[in-house]
C-alpha positions in Angstrom: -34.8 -18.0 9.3 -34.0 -15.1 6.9 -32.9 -12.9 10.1 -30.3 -15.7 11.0 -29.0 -16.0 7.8 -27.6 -12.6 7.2 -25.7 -12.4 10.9 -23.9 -15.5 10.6 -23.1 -16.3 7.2 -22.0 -15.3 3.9 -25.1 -13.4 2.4 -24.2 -14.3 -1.3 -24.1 -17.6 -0.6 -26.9 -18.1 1.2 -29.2 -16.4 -0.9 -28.3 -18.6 -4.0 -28.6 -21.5 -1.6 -32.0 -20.7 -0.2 -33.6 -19.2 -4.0 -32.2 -23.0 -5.2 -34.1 -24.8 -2.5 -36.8 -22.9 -2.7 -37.7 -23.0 -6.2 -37.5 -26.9 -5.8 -40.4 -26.5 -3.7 -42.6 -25.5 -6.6 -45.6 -27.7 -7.3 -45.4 -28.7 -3.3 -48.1 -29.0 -0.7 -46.6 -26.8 2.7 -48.3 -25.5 5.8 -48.3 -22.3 7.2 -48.0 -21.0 10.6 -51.9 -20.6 10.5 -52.1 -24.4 10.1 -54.1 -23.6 6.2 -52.9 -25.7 4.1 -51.8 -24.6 0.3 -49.7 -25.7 -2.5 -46.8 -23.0 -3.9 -47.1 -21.8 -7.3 -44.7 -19.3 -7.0 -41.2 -17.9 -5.9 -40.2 -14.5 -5.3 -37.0 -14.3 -6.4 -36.4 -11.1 -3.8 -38.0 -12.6 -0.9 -37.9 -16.7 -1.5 -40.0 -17.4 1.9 -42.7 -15.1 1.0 -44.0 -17.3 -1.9 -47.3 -17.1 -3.9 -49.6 -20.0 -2.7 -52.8 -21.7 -4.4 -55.3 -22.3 -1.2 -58.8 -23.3 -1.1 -60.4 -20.1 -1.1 -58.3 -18.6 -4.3 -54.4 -17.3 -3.8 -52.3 -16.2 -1.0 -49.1 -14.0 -1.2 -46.9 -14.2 1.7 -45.5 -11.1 1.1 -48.9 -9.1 1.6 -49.6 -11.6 5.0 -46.8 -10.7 7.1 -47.7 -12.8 9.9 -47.6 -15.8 8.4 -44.8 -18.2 7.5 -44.4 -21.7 6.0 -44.3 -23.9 9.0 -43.4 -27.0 7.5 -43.7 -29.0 3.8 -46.5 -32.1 3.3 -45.0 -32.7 0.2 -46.6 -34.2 -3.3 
């Protein structure tokens, strides 16, 4: 998504778009590409889609996982 962004639009704009979206997504349940299941306690404001994630086994950061992605959100 981020790669798409940047070719075809206005960069600006979409990165205030996407950091406003994505720090509406605080507090939610999402799943990664990995199908684990965790619930985002925090946004990067530099890197919105690599966000800081509370999981079963203790805390996940996207950024430092670069193979995974949030696949899709559960919600709560």
């Amino acid at each position: 998504m981020n790669r798409d962004f940047f070719g075809k639009f206005n960069p600006k704009m979409l990165l205030v778009f996407n950091n406003q979206l994505m720090g509406t997504l605080v507090g939610k349940e999402v799943m990664h590409t990995n199908q684990q299941i965790g619930t985002i306690i925090m946004i990067n404001p530099y890197e919105p889609l690599k966000v800081l994630m509370k999981i079963n086994s203790g805390i996940l950061d996207l950024r430092l996982e670069k193979e995974l992605q949030i696949e899709r959100i559960i919600g709560k």
